[in-house]
Each structure stands twice: as structure tokens, then as C-alpha cells.
C-alpha positions as CSV (number, residue, x, y, z in Angstrom):
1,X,53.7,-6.2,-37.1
2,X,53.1,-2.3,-36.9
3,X,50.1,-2.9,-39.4
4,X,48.5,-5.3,-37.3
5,X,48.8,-3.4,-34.1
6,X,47.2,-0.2,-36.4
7,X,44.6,-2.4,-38.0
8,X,43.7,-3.8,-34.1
9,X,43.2,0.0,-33.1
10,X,41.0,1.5,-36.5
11,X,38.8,-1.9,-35.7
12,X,38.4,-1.2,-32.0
13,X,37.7,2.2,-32.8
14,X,35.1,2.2,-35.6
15,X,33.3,-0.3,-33.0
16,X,33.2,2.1,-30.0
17,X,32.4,4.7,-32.5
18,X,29.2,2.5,-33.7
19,X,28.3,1.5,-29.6
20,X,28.7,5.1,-28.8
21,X,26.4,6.5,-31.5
22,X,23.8,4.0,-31.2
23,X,23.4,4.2,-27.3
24,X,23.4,8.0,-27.4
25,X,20.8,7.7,-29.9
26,X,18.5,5.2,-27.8
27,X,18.7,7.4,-25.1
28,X,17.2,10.5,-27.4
29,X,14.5,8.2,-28.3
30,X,14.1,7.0,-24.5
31,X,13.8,10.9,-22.9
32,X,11.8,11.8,-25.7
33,X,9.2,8.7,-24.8
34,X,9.5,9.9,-20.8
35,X,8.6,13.3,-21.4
36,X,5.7,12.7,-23.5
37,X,4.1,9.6,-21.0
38,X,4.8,12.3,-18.5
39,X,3.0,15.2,-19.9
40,X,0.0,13.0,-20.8
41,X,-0.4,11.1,-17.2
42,X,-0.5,15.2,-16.0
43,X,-3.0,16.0,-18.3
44,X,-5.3,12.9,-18.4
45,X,-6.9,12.8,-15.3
46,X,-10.0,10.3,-14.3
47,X,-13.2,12.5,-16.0
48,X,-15.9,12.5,-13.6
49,X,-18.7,12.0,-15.8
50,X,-17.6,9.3,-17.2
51,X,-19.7,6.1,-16.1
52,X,-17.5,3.2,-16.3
53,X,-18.3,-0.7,-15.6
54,X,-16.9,-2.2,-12.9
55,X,-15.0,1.0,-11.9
56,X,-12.2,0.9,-14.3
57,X,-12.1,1.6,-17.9
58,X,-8.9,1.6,-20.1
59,X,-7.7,3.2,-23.6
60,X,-5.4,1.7,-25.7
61,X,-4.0,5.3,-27.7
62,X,-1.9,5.4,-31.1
63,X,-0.5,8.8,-32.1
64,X,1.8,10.5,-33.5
65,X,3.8,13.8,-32.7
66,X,3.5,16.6,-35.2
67,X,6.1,19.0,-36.5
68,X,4.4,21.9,-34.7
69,X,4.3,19.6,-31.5
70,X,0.7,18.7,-31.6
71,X,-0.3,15.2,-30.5
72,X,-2.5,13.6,-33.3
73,X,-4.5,10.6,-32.5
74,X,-4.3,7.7,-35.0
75,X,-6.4,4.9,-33.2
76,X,-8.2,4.8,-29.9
77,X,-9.2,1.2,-28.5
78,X,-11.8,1.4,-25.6
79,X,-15.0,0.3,-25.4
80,X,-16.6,3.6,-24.1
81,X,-17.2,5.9,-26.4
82,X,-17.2,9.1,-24.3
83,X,-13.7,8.4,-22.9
84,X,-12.5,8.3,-26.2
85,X,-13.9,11.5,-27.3
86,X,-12.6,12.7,-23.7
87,X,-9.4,11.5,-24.6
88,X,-9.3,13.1,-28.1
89,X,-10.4,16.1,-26.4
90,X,-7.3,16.2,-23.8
91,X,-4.6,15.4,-26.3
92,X,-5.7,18.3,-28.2
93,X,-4.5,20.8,-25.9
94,X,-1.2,19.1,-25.1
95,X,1.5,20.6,-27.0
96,X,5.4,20.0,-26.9
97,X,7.3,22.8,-28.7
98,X,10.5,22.3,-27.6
99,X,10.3,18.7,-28.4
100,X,13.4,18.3,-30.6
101,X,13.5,14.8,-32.4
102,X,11.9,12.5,-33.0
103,X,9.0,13.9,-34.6
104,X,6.5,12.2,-36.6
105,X,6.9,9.0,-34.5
106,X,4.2,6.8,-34.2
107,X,3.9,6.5,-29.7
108,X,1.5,4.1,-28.1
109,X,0.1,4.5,-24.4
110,X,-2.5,2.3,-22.6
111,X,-4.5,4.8,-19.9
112,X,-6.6,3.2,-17.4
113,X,-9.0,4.8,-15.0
114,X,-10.3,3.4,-11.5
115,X,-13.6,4.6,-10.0
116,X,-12.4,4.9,-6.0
């Protein structure tokens, strides 16, 4: 009886061991994903000079963070060729040194811009 009850306990707690890890975990992953769409929608603004059809334009981004924080751009999808260079030229200067994990994640954001 007394190794039933102990067996009942080590299973219960191995399981809220495994929830606990995994949730705290997810929300590393989640933070990490909010501070980097946050520092991007601060430093992407609309570019002026950029002529766009039908007043809106969008950018589909692949990258990856570095180990020295640097954001480096696998794939940009847009069909306007000077927002992507645009693009390429922003995430350049953003730079997250205090990131912590995970690095060398692959992120994807979809920017779009609205003439007004």
C-alpha cells in the first residue's frame, strides 16, 4: 500500500516537473519573439520614397538572430525591390545585445506599409 501511495506521488511529480519546465520554456521563447516584433515595428517605419501600388506594399522577412545580436536576413518576399533593400538596410542597424536565448533562431515577420 505505502509503495503505491509513493509510486502515485514520484509519477505526479515527474509530470509537474515536465509541465513546469516546458511552460517556462515557451514563455522564454514567447518574450524573446515580443521583444524582437517590438524593436522592428519601432524601427521600420513607412519610407517616404518609396512608391508603392495601390498604397500599400508588404514584406514577407526571414531572419535569423546572431550571437553578437545582429539581425541577419535570410529571405525577403515583396515585390518592390527598393523596400527590400530599405528593409535590409533598417535591420542592419537593429541590434539586441542583451538578448539572452534563443539565438540563432530562424524568426519570420510580415511588414506592411499603407500610403495615407
Amino acid at each position: 500500500m505505502k509503495t503505491k501511495t509513493i509510486s502515485k506521488f514520484v509519477l505526479i511529480l515527474i509530470t509537474l516537473l515536465i509541465l513546469g519546465g516546458s511552460s517556462f520554456a515557451g514563455k522564454t521563447i514567447k518574450d524573446t519573439a515580443a521583444t524582437i516584433r517590438e524593436a522592428i515595428q519601432q524601427q521600420v517605419k513607412h519610407p517616404g520614397y518609396i512608391k508603392v501600388r495601390d498604397n500599400l506594399c508588404c514584406a514577407d522577412i526571414l531572419f535569423t538572430v546572431t550571437n553578437d545580436g545582429k539581425l541577419l536576413v535570410k529571405r525577403i518576399t515583396t515585390d518592390n525591390e527598393a523596400l527590400s533593400d530599405y528593409i535590409k538596410q533598417q535591420f542592419s542597424e537593429i541590434s539586441f545585445s542583451k538578448l539572452g536565448s534563443p539565438m540563432n533562431q530562424y524568426y519570420r515577420i510580415k511588414l506592411s506599409f499603407r500610403l495615407i
